[in-house]
Structure formats: structure tokens, C-alpha cells
C-alpha positions in Angstrom: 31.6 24.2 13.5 30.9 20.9 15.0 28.2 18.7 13.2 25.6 16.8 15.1 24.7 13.2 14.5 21.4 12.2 13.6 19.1 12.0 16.7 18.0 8.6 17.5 18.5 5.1 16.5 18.5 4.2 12.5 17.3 1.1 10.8 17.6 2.1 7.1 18.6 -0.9 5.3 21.6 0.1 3.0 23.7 -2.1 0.8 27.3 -1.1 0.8 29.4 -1.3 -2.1 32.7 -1.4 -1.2 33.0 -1.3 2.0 36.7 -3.4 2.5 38.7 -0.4 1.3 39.9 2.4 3.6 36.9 4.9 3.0 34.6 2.2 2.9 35.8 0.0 5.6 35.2 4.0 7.7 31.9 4.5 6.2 31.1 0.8 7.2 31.9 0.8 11.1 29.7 4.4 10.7 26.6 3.2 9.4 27.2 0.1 11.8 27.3 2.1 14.4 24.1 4.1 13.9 22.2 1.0 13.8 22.0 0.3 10.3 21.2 -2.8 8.8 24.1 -3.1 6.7 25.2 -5.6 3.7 28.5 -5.3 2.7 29.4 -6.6 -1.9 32.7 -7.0 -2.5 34.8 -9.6 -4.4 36.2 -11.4 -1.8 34.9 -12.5 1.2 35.1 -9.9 4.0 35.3 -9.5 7.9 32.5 -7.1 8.9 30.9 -5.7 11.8 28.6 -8.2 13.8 24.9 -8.2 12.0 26.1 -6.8 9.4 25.7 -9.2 5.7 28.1 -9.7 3.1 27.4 -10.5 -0.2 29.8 -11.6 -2.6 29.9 -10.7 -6.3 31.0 -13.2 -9.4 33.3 -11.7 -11.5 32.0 -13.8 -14.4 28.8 -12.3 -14.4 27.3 -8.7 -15.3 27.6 -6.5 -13.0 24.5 -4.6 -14.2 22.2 -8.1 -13.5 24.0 -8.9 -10.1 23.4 -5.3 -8.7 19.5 -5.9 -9.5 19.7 -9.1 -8.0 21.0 -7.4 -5.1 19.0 -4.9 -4.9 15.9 -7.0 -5.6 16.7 -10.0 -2.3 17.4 -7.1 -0.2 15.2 -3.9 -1.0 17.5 -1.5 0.7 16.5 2.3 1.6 19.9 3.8 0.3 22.6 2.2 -1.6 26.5 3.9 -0.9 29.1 3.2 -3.5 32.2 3.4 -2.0 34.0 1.1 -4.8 36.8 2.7 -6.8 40.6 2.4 -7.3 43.6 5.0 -7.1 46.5 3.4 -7.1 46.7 1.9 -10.3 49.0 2.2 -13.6 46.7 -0.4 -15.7 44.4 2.4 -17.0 41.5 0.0 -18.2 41.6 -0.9 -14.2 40.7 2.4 -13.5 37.9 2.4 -16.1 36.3 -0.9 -14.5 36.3 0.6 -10.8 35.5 4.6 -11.4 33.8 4.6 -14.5 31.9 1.3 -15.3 31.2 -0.1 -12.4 28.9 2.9 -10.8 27.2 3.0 -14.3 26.3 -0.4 -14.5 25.2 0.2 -10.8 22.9 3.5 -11.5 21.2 1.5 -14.9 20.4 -1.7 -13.0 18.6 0.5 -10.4 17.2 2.4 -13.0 16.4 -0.7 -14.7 14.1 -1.2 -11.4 12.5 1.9 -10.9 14.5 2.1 -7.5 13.5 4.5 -4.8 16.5 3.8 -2.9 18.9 6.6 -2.0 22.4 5.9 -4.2 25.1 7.6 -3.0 28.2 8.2 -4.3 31.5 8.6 -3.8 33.3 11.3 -6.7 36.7 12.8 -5.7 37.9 16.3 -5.8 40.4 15.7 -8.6 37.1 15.3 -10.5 37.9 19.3 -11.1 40.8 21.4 -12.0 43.5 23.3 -10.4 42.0 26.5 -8.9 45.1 28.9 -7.9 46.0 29.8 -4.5 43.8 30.9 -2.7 40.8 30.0 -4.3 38.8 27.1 -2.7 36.7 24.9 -5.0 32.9 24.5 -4.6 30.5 22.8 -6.8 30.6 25.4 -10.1 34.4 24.7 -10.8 35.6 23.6 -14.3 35.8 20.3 -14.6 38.4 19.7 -15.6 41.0 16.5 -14.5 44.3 16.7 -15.0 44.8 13.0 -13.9 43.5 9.7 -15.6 42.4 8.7 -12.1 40.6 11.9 -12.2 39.3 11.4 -15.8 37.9 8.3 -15.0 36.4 9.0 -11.5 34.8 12.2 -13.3 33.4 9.8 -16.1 31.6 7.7 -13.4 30.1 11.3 -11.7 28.5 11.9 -15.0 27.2 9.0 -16.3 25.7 8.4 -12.8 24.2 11.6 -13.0 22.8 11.5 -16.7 21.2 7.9 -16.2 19.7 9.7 -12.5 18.3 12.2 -14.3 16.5 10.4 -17.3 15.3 7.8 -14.6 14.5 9.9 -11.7 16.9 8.1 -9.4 17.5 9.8 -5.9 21.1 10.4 -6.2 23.2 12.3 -4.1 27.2 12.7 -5.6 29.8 13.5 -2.6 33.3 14.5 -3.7 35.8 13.7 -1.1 38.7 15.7 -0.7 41.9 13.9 0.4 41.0 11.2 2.8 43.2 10.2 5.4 42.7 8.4 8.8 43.5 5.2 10.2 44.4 1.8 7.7 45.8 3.8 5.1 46.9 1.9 2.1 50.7 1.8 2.1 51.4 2.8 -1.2 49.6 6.1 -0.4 52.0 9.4 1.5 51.0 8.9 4.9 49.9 4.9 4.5 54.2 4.7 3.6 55.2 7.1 6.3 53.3 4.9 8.8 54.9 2.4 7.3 58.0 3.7 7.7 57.6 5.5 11.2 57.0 1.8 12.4 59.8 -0.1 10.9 62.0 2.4 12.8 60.5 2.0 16.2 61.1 -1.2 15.9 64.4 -1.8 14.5 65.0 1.3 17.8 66.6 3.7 15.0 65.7 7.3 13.3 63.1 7.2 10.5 64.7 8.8 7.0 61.3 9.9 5.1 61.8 10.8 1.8 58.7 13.5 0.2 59.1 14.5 -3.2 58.9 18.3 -3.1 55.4 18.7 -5.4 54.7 22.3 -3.8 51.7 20.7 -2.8 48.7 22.2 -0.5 46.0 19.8 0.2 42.9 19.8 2.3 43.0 17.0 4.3 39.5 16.0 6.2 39.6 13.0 8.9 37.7 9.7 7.6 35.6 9.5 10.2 34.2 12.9 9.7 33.5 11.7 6.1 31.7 8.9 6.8 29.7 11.0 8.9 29.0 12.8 5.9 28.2 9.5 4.0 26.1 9.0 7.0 23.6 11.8 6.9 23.8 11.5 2.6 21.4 8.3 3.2 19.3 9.7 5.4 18.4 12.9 4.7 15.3 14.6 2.6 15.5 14.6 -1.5 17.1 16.7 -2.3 16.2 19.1 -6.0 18.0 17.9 -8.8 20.9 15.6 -8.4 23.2 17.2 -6.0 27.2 17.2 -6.1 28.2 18.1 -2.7 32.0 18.6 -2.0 33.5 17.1 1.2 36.6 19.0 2.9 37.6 20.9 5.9 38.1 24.1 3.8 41.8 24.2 5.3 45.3 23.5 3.3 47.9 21.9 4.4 51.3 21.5 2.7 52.8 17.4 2.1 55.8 18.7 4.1 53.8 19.6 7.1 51.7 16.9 7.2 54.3 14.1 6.7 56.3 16.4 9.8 53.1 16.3 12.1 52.2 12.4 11.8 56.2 11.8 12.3 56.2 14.4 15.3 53.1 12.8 16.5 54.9 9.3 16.5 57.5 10.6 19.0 60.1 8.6 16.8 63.4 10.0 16.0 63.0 11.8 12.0 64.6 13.4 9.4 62.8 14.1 6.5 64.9 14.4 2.9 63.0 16.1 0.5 63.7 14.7 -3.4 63.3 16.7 -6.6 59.6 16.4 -8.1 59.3 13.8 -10.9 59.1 15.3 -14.8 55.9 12.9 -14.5 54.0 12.9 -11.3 50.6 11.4 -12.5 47.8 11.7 -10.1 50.3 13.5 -7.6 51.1 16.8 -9.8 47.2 16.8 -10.5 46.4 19.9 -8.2 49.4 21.9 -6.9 46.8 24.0 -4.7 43.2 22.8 -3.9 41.4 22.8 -0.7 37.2 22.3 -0.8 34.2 25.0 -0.4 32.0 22.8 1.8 28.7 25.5 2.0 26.4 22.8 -0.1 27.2 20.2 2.6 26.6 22.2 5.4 23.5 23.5 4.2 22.0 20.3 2.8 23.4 17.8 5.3 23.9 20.0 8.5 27.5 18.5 8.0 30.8 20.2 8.6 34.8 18.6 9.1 34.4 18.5 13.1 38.4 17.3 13.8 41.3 19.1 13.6 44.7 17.7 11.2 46.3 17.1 14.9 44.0 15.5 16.2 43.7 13.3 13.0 47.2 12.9 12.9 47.1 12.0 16.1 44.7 9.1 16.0 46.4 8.1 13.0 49.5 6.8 14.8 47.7 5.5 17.7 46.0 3.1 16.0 48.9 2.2 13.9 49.8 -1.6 14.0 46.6 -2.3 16.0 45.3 -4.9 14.0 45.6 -3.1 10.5 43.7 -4.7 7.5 45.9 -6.2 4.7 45.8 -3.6 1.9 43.6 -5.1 -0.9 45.3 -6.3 -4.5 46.9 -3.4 -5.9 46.7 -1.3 -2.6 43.2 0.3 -3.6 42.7 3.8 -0.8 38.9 2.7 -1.5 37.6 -0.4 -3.3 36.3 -3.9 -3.8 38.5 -4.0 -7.1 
């Protein structure tokens, strides 16, 4: 099922936080591109789209007072949260960027009585394993088996408890497995990129190494996410305050996915698969997980609309073409 854009232009004012990671920077060039007017808070100063804003936020001051400043000068409709981190150790890192920072974003619009539209980004290792070949919808324990998970789930609920005691419009999307062009490197296919392109260039074989984690995935292109992001801020309210999952409903194994971006590359590979880790962290999280997406279609008219090849594909091409510098600590999504 293919999904169909929203007819017509669009001039809903939305602030965007986060939009210099790799989700965000996708979810950016969308809502650009469907004629939103489009301010952009981050940390550091930021390239964005032409008309688009930026606003910068002080790291010495409260979060909770700047968002309501924000949100105050610039009265958006909808306000998308794409800030978070993954690739972190420093755990209290993680806290700041999954946990705290969409609370203290939730209460300071609560704090105004806002009417905008906050969306946010969760992740699917918000839940626990399901075995194969069970797909996950919205009802699944919640259960994280990862700290990144434990603090991205913390941020879902406490998003969700302040919405529901102050009647915020809130709409929670769980993204499973992004991938698509401007990877971080310190992600699987961001370092296979990497390493696909070291190799063309020095004219030589790539060796990629994959741990072998067993792993099936469900991989879902990051354009068709943002298209999801999208249609989240534009939509009617919905009852309640909805967790919508976001996936293809497809699994893929790490092996075959590595394979198909290096076949893609046309560059000479072998691919030498290492024993698993006794501690794999976030990798070891979910063994076997792919996503039910039935809320999404029915509440956003929304469905993955690109195959893995065709991702993989556009993956590669755009490799090297002017790809951003991965932010401090190689964040997949994030202004942190």
C-alpha cells in the first residue's frame, strides 16, 4: 500500500526540535517541502532549508522556560520533537536527551495551555522482544531491555501522563529502525557506508565485519517516516493520546541488509561475520522485532511506501554527496 500526501499546499507553523540529526534533518526537508513554515532549536547553529528559522537554545538556561519562550514568539500549530540520542555510553546523557528534555518540553506547553499539536518521536525498543513471528503493535509489554530503551520509554510516559492531566494534543510515533541517507557512522549501515567508500577509493575490496547478533529487524526508509511525521501534525485529534508504531511490517536479517547496501555499491566485498559480544547493549535488545503498523494506517492513512532495495539503493547514491558532519557523539537523531 502506497500512502498519499496531503492534498494541497500547507502553512502550519511548526517548531522543530531537533531537526540537525538524521531523522530530524528527514523530517525537516519533509515538512519544508510541504510548505511549512518551519523553525528549526538546536544547540548549535544549523544549515536549514531556505525560509525556514532556527532558533538556538542556551544550555545555561531551563529548558522548561526556553521551550515557552519558544513557543510563546512563535505560536506554532504543531510542535515535532525529533531530539534524542542513541549512541551514547554516558547514561545520564541519555536521561538528558530521551527522558528530560521531552518532559520539560510537554510541562512548559502545558504550563501554557498550548493547543499546538506535539509530536513525538518514541522508538520501538520502547517494548520487549516479541518471538518470531510475532510483530509488535501498540498493546505489547513494555518492557526495554536496553538503557537507551529505558530512557526513551521514560520520556513516552512522562509525555503522556503530563498530556493527559493537561489536555495536551499529543500524538507518540514509535519508529522502528530508521535508515536512509546521512546515517551516523557509528551506526551498522552509517560504518558500512563508511567503509564501502574508503574502498572505492583506495580501488580495493571492502572487508565488512557484522557481529553475528541473529538479528531480524524491520527496516522502514526515512523518508517514508517523515512522511508519517508529516501527516502526525496535520491530521484531526485524535481520542486519547495515541502511540502509533511506525514500520514496514517486514524483517530483515543484519547479514542481508549489510549484503544488499554493499551489493548495491557495486564495490568488490567480503563480509566476515565475528562472534556476538557477551554484552551487546542496545544491539542484543530485540533478537526478532518487526512493527504492526494498523494504528498508522488507520489514523494517518499512512503506510511504508518503499521497498529495502530501493532504500538501499538511494542510500549509496547519495553517499558522499555532501553528507552532514555527524553531531558530537554521533547522535542517529538529536540536537544533544
Amino acid at each position: 500500500m502506497t500512502s498519499k500526501s496531503p492534498a494541497g499546499p500547507l502553512h502550519t507553523k511548526v517548531l522543530l526540535i531537533g531537526g540537525t540529526g538524521f531523522l530530524g534533518r528527514h523530517v525537516l526537508a519533509r515538512l519544508a517541502t510541504a510548505g511549512m513554515d518551519v523553525t528549526v532549536v538546536t544547540r548549535r547553529p544549523a544549515a536549514v532549508p531556505a525560509g525556514c528559522g532556527v532558533a538556538e537554545l542556551d544550555d545555561s538556561a531551563p529548558r522548561r522556560a526556553q521551550f515557552a519562550s519558544l513557543i510563546n514568539r512563535f505560536a506554532p500549530d504543531a510542535v515535532v520533537n525529533t531530539a534524542g540520542e542513541i549512541w551514547r555510553e554516558d547514561v545520564s546523557l541519555l536521561r538528558a536527551a530521551n527522558a528530560e528534555l521531552p518532559e520539560q518540553l510537554a510541562l512548559a506547553m502545558a504550563d501554557l495551555g498550548s493547543t499546538a499539536r506535539l509530536v513525538h518521536l518514541g522508538s520501538s525498543l520502547e517494548y520487549g522482544p516479541l518471538p518470531r513471528p510475532h510483530a509488535t503493535d501498540e498493546r505489547c509489554p513494555q518492557a526495554p531491555r536496553s538503557e537507551y530503551g529505558r530512557t526513551k520509554l521514560r520520556g513516552t510516559r512522562r509525555i503522556v501522563e503530563i498530556a493527559r492531566r493537561a489536555s495536551l494534543d499529543v500524538v507518540v510515533l514509535r519508529i522502528f529502525n530508521a535508515i536512509g541517507s546521512n546515517m551516523s557512522p557509528a551506526s551498522l549501515l552509517g560504518g558500512t557506508v563508511q567503509t564501502l567508500l574508503r574502498a572505492r577509493r583506495d580501488g580495493r575490496p571492502a572487508r565488512l565485519a557484522l557481529f553475528d547478533l541473529q538479528q531480524h529487524r524491520d527496516y522502514a526508509d526515512a523518508r517514508d517516516l517523515a512522511e508519517a511525521v508529516l501527516r502526525s501534525t496535520v491530521s484531526p485529534r485524535l481520542t486519547g493520546v495515541p502511540v502509533l508504531n511506525l514500520g514496514t511490517g517486514r524483517a530483515s536479517s543484519a547479514y542481508d541488509v549489510v549484503r544488499g547496501l554493499a551489493s548495491a555499491s557495486g564495490v568488490d566485498f567480503a563480509i566476515d561475520v565475528l562472534p556476538a559480544p557477551e554484552d551487546g547493549g542496545r544491539s542484543l535488545a530485540a533478537g526478532w522485532q518487526i512493527a504492526d503498523p494498523t494504528l498508522a494506517r488507520r489514523h494517518l492513512d499512512w503506510s511504508a511506501a518503499r521497498t529495502l532495495p530501493e532504500t538501499l539503493r538511494w542510500i549509496w547514491r547519495t553517499a558522499g554527496e555532501g553528507q552532514a558532519q555527524p553531531l558530537a557523539g554521533c547522535p542517529a537523531e538529536g540536537t544533544r
